[in-house]
C-alpha positions in Angstrom: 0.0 0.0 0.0 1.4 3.6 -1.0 1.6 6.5 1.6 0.5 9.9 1.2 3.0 11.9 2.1 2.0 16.2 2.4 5.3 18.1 2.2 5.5 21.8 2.7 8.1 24.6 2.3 7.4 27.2 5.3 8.7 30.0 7.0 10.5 29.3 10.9 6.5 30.8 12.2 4.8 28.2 9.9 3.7 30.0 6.6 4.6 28.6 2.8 3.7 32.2 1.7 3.4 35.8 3.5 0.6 37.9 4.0 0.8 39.6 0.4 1.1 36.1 -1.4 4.9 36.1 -1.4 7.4 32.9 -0.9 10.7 33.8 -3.2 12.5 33.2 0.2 11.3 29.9 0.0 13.4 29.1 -2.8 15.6 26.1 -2.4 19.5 26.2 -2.4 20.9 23.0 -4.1 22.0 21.1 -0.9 17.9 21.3 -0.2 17.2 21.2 -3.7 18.8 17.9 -3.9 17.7 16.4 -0.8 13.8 17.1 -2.0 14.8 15.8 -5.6 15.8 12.2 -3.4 12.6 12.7 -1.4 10.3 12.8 -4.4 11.9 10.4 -6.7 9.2 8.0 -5.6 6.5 10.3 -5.7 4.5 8.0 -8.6 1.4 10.8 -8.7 1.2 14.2 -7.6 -2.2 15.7 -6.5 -2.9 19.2 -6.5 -5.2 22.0 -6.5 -5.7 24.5 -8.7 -3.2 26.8 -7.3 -0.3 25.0 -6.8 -0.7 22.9 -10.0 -0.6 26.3 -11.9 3.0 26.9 -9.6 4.4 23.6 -10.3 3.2 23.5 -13.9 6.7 25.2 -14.0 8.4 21.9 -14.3 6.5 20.4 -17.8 8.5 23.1 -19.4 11.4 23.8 -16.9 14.8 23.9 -19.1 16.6 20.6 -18.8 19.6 21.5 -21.1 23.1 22.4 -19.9 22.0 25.7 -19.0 20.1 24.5 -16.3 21.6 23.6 -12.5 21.8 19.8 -12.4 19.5 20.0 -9.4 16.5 21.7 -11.3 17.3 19.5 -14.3 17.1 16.7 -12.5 13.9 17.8 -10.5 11.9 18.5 -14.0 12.3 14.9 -15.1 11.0 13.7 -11.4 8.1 16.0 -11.8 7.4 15.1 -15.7 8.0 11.2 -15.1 5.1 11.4 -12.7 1.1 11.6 -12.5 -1.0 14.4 -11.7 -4.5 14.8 -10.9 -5.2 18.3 -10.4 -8.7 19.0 -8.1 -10.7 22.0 -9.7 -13.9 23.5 -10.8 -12.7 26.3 -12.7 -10.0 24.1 -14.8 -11.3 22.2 -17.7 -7.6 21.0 -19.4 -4.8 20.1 -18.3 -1.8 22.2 -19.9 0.6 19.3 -18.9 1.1 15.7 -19.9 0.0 12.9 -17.3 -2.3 15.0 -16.0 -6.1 15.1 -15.3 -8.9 17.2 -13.8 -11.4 16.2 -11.4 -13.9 18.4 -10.3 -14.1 17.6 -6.6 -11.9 16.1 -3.9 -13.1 12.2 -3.4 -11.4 10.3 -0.8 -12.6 7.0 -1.6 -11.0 7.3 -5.3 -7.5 8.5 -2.9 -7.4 5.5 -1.0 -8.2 3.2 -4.1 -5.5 5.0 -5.4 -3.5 4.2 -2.2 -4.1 0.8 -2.3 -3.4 0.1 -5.8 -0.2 2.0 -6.3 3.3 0.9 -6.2 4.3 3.9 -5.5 3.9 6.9 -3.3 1.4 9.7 -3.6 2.3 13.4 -2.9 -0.5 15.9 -1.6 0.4 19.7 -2.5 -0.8 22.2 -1.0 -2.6 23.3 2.5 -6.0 23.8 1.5 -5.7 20.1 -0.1 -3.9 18.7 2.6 -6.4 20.0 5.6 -9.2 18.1 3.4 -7.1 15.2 3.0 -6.1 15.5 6.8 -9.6 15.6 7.7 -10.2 12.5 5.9 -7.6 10.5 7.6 -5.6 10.1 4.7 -2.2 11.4 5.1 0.3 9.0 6.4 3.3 11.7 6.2 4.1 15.3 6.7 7.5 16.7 5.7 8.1 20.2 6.9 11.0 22.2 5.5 11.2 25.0 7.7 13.4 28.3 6.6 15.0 30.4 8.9 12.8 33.4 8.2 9.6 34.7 10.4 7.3 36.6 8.0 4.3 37.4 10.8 0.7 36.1 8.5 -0.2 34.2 5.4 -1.3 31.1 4.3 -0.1 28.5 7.1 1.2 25.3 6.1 -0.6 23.3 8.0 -4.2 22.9 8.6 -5.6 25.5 11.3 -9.3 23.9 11.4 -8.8 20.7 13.4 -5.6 19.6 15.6 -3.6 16.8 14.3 -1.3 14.4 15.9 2.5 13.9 14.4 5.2 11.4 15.4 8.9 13.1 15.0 10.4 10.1 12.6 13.3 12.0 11.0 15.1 15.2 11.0 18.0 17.3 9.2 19.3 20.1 9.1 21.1 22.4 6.1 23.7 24.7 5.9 21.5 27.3 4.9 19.5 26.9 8.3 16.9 25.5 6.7 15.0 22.3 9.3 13.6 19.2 7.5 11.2 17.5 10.0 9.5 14.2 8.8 6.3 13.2 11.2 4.0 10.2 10.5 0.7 11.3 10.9 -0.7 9.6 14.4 -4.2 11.0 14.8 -6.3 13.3 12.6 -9.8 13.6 14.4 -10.2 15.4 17.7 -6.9 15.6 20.2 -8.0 15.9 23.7 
């Protein structure tokens, strides 16, 4: 059976983007470039919202030639060799290859997926990953927290119910950035 793993860049006070919509200083350097490039390599289907499909739509036509650093290069053809099912009401095709729409959310179609796949499934997102949460789906949260505190935005993980994590792994960067992989433990109420 596959995991569903939720990964998230975020600022040190938990936001992937500031109050004006901002994350450039999210932007990875190649040691944690690299690292996420070895995380996701076994990602066999993304899912996304709207939003952050049209951000990581980036990769279907990312430059893979010489010009490019290994690390992104490398990345693209992750990102390209994978699925993508891209949850939306307002999108009607994709614009990238091994991708589809579906109109709503369905979590029993998620754990079919789940239990058929060889290979991992990757959530992206917050607003998708709270629903996902919520449905007890999520197996994995990976948190890569930058050393920056930008005060309000969009938090990176769900605000509406608590959730209950298990510390499994950690690492840390030369650029002060904080990997922190938690198994998800409980997702319903925590007394």
């Amino acid at each position: 059976m596959a995991r569903l793993v939720y990964s998230a860049i975020a600022s040190l006070d938990g936001y992937i983007e500031d109050a004006t919509g901002n994350f450039d200083w999210a932007a990875p350097d190649d040691e944690v470039h690299a690292f996420v490039n070895d995380r996701e390599r076994d990602i066999g289907t993304y899912f996304y919202g709207r939003r952050m499909y049209e951000t990581m739509r980036f990769w279907e036509t990312a430059p893979t030639d010489a010009s490019a650093p290994d690390v992104a290069r490398d990345y693209a053809q992750i990102w390209r060799s994978a699925d993508k099912i891209v949850f939306s009401t307002t999108l009607s095709e994709p614009v990238t290859q091994r991708t589809r729409i579906e109109p709503v959310f369905d979590p029993e179609m998620v754990r079919r997926l789940k239990a058929e796949s060889d290979s991992d499934l990757s959530i992206g997102g917050p607003g998708l990953a709270q629903v996902a949460l919520a449905a007890g789906l999520v197996d994995e949260v990976n948190l890569f927290l930058h050393p920056i505190a930008v005060g309000a935005g969009k938090p990176a993980l769900p605000t509406a119910s608590p959730i209950r994590l298990e510390l499994r792994e950690e690492r840390r960067f030369r650029s002060g950035v904080v990997h922190l992989r938690y198994d998800v433990r409980v997702t319903s109420t925590v007394p």
